[in-house]
C-alpha positions as CSV (number, residue, x, y, z in Angstrom):
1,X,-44.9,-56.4,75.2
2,X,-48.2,-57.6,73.3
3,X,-48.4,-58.8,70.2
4,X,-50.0,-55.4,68.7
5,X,-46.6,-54.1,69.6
6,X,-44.8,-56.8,68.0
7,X,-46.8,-56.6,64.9
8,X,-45.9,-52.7,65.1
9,X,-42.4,-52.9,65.4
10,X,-42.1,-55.4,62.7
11,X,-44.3,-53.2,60.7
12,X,-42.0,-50.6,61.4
13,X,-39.1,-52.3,60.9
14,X,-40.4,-53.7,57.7
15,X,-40.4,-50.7,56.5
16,X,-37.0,-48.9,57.6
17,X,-35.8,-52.0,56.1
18,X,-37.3,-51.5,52.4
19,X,-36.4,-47.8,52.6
20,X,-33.0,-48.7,53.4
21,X,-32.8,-51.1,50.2
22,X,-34.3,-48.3,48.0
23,X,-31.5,-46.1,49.2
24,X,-29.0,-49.1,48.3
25,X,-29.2,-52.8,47.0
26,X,-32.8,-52.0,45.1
27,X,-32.3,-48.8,43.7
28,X,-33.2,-50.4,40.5
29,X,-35.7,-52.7,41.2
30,X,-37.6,-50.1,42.6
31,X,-37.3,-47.7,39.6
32,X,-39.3,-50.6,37.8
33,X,-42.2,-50.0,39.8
34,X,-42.4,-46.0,39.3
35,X,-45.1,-44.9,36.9
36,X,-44.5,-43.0,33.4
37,X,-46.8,-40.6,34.7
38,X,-44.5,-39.6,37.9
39,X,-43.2,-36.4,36.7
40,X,-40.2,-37.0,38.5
41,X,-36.8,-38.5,37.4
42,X,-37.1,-42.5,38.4
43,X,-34.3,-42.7,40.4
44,X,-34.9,-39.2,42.4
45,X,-38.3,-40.8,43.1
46,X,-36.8,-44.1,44.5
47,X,-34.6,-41.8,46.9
48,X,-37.7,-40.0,48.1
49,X,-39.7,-42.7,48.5
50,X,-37.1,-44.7,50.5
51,X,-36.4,-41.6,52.6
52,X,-40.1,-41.5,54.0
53,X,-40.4,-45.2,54.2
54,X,-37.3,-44.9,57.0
55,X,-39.2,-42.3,58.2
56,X,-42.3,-43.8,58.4
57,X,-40.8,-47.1,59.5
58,X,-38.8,-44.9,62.6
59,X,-42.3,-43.4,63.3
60,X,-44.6,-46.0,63.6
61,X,-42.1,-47.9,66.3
62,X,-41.0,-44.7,68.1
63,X,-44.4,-42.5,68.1
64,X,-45.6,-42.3,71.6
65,X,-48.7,-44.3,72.3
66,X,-50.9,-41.3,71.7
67,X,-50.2,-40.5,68.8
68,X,-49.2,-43.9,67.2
69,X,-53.0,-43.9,65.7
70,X,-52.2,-40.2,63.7
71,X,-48.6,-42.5,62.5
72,X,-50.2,-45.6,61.4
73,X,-53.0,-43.5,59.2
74,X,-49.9,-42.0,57.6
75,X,-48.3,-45.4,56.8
76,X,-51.7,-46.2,55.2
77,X,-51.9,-43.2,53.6
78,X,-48.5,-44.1,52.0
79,X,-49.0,-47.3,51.3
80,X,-52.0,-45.9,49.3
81,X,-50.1,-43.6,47.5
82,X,-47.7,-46.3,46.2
83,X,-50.2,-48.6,45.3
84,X,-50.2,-46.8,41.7
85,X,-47.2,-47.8,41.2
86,X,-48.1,-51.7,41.9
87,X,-50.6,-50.9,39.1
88,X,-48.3,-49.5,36.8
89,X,-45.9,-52.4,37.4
90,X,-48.8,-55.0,36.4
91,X,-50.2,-52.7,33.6
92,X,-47.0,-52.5,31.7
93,X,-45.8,-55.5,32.5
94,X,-42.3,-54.6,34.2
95,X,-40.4,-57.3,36.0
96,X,-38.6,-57.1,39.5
97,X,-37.8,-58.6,42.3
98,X,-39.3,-61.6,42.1
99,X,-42.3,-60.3,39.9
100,X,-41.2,-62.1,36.9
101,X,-44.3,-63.2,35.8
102,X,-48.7,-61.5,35.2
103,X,-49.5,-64.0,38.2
104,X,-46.6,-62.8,40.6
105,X,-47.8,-59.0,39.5
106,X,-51.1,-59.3,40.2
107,X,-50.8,-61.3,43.6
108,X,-48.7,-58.2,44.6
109,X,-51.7,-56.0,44.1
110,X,-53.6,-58.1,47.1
111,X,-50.8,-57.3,49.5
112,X,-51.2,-53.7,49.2
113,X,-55.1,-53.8,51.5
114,X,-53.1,-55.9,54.1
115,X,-49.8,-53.3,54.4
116,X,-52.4,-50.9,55.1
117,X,-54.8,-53.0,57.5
118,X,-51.7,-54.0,59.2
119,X,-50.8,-49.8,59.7
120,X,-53.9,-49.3,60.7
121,X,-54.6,-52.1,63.5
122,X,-51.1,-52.4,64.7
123,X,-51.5,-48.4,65.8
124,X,-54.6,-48.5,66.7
125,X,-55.6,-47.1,70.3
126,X,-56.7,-49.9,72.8
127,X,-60.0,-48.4,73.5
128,X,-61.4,-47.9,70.4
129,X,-62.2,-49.2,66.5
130,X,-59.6,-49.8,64.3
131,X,-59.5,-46.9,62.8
């Protein structure tokens, strides 16, 4: 196993493990970070949202290598897609986790490009460019 793999799996892991904790001990941590604008109930968008991060997370460790490049541009993708909600949280000021504070909030917002380089090169087919 290379370390490409190993960054994959714990990618993958990483996010099974979030997806899991919006489904149980974060439920409401999580809700903090949903939007006004989401036109869905808070709590019915935490569920979905930890649903596909299991999925995702299942995906990008047991996706043959052929295909792993189409699953990490869907992690990305997602991780994209969230990253409103990062916004939101900093916008409006909304604590959780350990995001107590403006600095903490808009550190957060930095992590969001390396989620999705990390998706990207972790998947990445051996004989090409990242992406």
């Amino acid at each position: 196993m290379n370390l490409k793999d190993i960054s994959r799996i714990a990618l993958g892991a990483m996010l099974a493990a979030a997806g899991t904790a919006h489904l149980t001990v974060a439920r409401k941590e999580f809700q903090a970070q949903v939007p006004e604008w989401v036109p869905l109930d808070k709590d019915d968008t935490v569920v979905y949202s930890g649903i596909v991060e299991i999925l995702l997370g299942a995906g990008i460790i047991l996706t043959p290598e052929k295909h792993r490049k189409l699953a990490g541009l869907i992690a990305a993708g997602f991780f994209v897609a969230v990253f409103p909600g990062n916004i939101a949280q900093y916008v409006n000021r909304k604590d959780a986790f350990i995001l107590d504070t403006d600095k903490k909030r808009f550190a957060r917002l930095f992590i969001q490009p390396a989620l999705i380089a990390w998706a990207l090169l972790s998947t990445k087919n051996k004989d090409i460019s990242p992406v």
